[in-house]
C-alpha positions in Angstrom: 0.0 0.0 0.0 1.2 3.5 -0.7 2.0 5.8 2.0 -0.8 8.1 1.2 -3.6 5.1 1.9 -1.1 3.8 4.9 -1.9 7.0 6.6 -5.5 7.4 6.1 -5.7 3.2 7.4 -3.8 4.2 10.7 -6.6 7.2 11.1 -9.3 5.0 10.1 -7.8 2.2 12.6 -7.8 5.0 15.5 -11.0 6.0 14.3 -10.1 9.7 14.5 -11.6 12.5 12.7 -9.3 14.0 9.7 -9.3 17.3 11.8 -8.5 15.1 15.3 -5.7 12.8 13.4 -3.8 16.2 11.7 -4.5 18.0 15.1 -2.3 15.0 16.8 0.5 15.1 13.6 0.5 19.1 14.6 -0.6 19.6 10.5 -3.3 21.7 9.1 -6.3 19.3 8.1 -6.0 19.8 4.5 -2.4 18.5 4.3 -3.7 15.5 6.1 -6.1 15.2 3.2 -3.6 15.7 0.3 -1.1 13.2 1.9 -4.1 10.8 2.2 -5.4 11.4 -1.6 -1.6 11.2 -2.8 0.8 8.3 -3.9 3.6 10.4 -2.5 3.0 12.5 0.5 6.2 14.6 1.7 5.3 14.6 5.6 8.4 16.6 7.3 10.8 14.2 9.9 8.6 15.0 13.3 5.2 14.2 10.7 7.5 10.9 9.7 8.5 9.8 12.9 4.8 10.2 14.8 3.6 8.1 11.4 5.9 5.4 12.6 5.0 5.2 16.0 1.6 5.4 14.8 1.9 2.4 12.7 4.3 0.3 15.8 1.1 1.2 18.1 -1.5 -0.3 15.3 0.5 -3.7 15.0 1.6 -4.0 18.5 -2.5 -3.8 19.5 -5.3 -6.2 18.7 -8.3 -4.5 17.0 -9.5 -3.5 20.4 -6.6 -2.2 22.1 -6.2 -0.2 18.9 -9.6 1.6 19.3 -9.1 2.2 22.6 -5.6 3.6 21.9 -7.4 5.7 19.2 -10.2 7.0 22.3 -7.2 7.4 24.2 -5.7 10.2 21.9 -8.7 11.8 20.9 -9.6 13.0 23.8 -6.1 14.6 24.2 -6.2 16.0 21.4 -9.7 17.2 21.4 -8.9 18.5 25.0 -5.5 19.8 25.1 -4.3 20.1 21.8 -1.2 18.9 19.7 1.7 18.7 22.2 -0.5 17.1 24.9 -1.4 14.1 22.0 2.2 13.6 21.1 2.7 13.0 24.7 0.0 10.7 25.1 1.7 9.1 22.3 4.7 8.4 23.3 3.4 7.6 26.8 2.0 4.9 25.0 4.3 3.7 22.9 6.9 3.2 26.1 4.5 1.1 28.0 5.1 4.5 30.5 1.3 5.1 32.1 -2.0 4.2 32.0 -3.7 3.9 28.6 
């Protein structure tokens, strides 16, 4: 699959908004939307590496855990904003707090 559909399957898995998912990858929701309707997004390093973790996240979770994740983040994103979902994130991702 090309990068463009990976990245609209990982928002679709976390079922988050367009607006909630570019919110967390700190991108207006527009660019979200071109890199999900394009073969060849060009998503900057922090964009690259969040993608990544993203993805580890989706295959290190069952379909539950995944949604749950996805809740998870919304809500700090929704709530707090950008920085406060990237932190979330990476809580997450270390096994470091509650998800």
């Amino acid at each position: 699959m090309e990068l463009g559909g990976q990245i609209k399957s990982m928002r679709e898995a976390f079922e988050m908004t367009r607006e909630q998912f570019s919110t967390l990858l700190g991108v207006h929701s527009s660019t979200l939307y071109r890199w999900e309707s394009s073969s060849r997004p060009n998503p900057d390093p922090l964009q690259r590496s969040l993608l990544a973790a993203i993805e580890i996240l989706q295959e290190r979770h069952s379909e539950f855990g995944v949604k749950h994740v996805g809740s998870v983040l919304k809500r700090e994103v929704t709530v707090f904003g950008h920085l406060r979902g990237i932190y979330r994130l990476l809580q997450i991702f270390y096994g470091r707090g509650p998800i």
